[in-house]
C-alpha positions as CSV (number, residue, x, y, z in Angstrom):
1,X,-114.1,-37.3,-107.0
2,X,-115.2,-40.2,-108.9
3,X,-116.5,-38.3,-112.3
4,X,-117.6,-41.5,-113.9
5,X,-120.0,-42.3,-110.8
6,X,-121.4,-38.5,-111.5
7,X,-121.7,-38.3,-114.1
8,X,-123.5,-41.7,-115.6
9,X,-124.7,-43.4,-112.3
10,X,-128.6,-42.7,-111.3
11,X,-127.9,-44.7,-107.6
12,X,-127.0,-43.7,-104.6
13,X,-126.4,-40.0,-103.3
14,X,-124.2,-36.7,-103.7
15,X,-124.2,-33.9,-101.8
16,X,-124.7,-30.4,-102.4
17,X,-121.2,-29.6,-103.3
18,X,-120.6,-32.7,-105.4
19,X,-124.3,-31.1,-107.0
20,X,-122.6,-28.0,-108.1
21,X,-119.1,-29.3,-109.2
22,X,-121.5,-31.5,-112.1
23,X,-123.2,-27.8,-112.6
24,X,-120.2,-26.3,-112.8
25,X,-118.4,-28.7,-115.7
26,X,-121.5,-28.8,-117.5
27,X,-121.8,-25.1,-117.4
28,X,-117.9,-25.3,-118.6
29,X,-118.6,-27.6,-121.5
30,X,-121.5,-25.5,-123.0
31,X,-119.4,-22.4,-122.8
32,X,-116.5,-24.4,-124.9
33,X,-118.5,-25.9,-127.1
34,X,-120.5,-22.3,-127.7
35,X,-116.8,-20.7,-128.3
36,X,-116.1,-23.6,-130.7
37,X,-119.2,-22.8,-132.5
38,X,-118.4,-19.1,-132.7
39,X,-114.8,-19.8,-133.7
40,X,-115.7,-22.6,-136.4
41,X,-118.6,-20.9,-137.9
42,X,-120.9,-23.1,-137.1
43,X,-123.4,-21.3,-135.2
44,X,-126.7,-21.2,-136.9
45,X,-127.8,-17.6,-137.6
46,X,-128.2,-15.6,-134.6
47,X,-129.3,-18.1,-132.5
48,X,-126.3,-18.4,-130.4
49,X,-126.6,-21.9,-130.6
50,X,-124.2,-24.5,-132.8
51,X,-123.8,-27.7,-134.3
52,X,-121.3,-28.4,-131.7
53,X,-123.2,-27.0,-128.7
54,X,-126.5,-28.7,-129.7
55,X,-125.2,-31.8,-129.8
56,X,-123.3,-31.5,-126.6
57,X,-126.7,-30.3,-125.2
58,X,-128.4,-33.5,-125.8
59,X,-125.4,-35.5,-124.5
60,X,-126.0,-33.8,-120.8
61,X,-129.2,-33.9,-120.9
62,X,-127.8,-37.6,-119.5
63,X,-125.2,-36.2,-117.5
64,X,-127.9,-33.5,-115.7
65,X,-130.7,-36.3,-115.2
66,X,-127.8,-38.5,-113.4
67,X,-126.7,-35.2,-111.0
68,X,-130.5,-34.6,-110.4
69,X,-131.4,-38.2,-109.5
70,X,-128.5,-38.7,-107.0
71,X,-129.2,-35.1,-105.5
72,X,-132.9,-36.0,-105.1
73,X,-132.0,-39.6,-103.6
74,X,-129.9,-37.1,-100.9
75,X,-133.1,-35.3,-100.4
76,X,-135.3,-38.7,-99.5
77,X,-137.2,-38.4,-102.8
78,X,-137.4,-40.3,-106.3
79,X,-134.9,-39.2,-109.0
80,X,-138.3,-39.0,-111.0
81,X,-139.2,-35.6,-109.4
82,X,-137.0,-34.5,-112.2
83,X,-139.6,-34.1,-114.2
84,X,-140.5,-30.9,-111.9
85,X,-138.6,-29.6,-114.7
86,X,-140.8,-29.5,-117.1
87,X,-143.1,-27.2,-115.1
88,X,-142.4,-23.8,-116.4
89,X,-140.6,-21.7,-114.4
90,X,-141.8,-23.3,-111.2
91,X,-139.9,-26.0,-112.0
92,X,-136.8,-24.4,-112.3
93,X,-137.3,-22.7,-109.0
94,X,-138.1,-26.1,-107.3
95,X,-134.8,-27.5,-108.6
96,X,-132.7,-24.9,-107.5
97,X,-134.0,-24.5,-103.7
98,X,-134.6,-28.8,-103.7
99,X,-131.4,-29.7,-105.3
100,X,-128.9,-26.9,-104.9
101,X,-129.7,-25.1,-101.6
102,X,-131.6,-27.5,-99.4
103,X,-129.4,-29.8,-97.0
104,X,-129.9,-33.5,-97.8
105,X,-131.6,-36.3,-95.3
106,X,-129.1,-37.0,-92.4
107,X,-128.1,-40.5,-92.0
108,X,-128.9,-43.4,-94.5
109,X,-132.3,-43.5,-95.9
110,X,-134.0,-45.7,-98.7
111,X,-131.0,-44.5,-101.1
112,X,-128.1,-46.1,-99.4
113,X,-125.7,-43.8,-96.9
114,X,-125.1,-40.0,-95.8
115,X,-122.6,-38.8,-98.5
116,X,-121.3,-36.5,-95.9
117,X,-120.7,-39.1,-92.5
């Protein structure tokens, strides 16, 4: 899997299971960097959150917009429905069933090729 293509590119399209191996590090990442927190003293209060992990956050908040676009290019739709997000608690619904449950466009559409042919 090309990781630099992932994680940084907002062309073309990924499928569902390239969708949830991004997930997955990024899930991965926040956990170490919450640990690292926790082990260097540098969480802030009881927050749970860190110096380390709050700056991580805002570095995925790249990586994630570059997963979402390419999984909502798969889905025939512009990587600006990402902004469903911000809808509270809809939005996070949407995402999940859109991005991680829903089976992308067969074929090529406007995006470029089926990720899976």
């Amino acid at each position: 899997m090309d990781w630099k293509y992932l994680l940084t590119s907002f062309d073309g399209r990924i499928n569902r299971a390239k969708f949830w191996a991004g997930i997955g590090v990024m899930i991965v990442v926040s956990i170490v960097a919450n640990l690292l927190d926790m082990m260097l003293g540098l969480d802030i209060g009881n927050s749970g959150a860190g110096v380390i992990s709050i700056i991580v956050t805002i570095g995925m908040i790249y990586f994630a917009l570059a997963i979402y676009a390419k999984r909502w290019h798969d889905r025939d739709k512009s990587g600006w429905w990402s902004l469903i997000a911000l809808v509270p608690v809809i939005g996070a619904i949407w995402i999940l069933v859109e991005l991680g449950i829903l089976e992308g466009t067969r074929g090529a559409n406007q995006f470029g090729p089926d990720p899976l042919a």
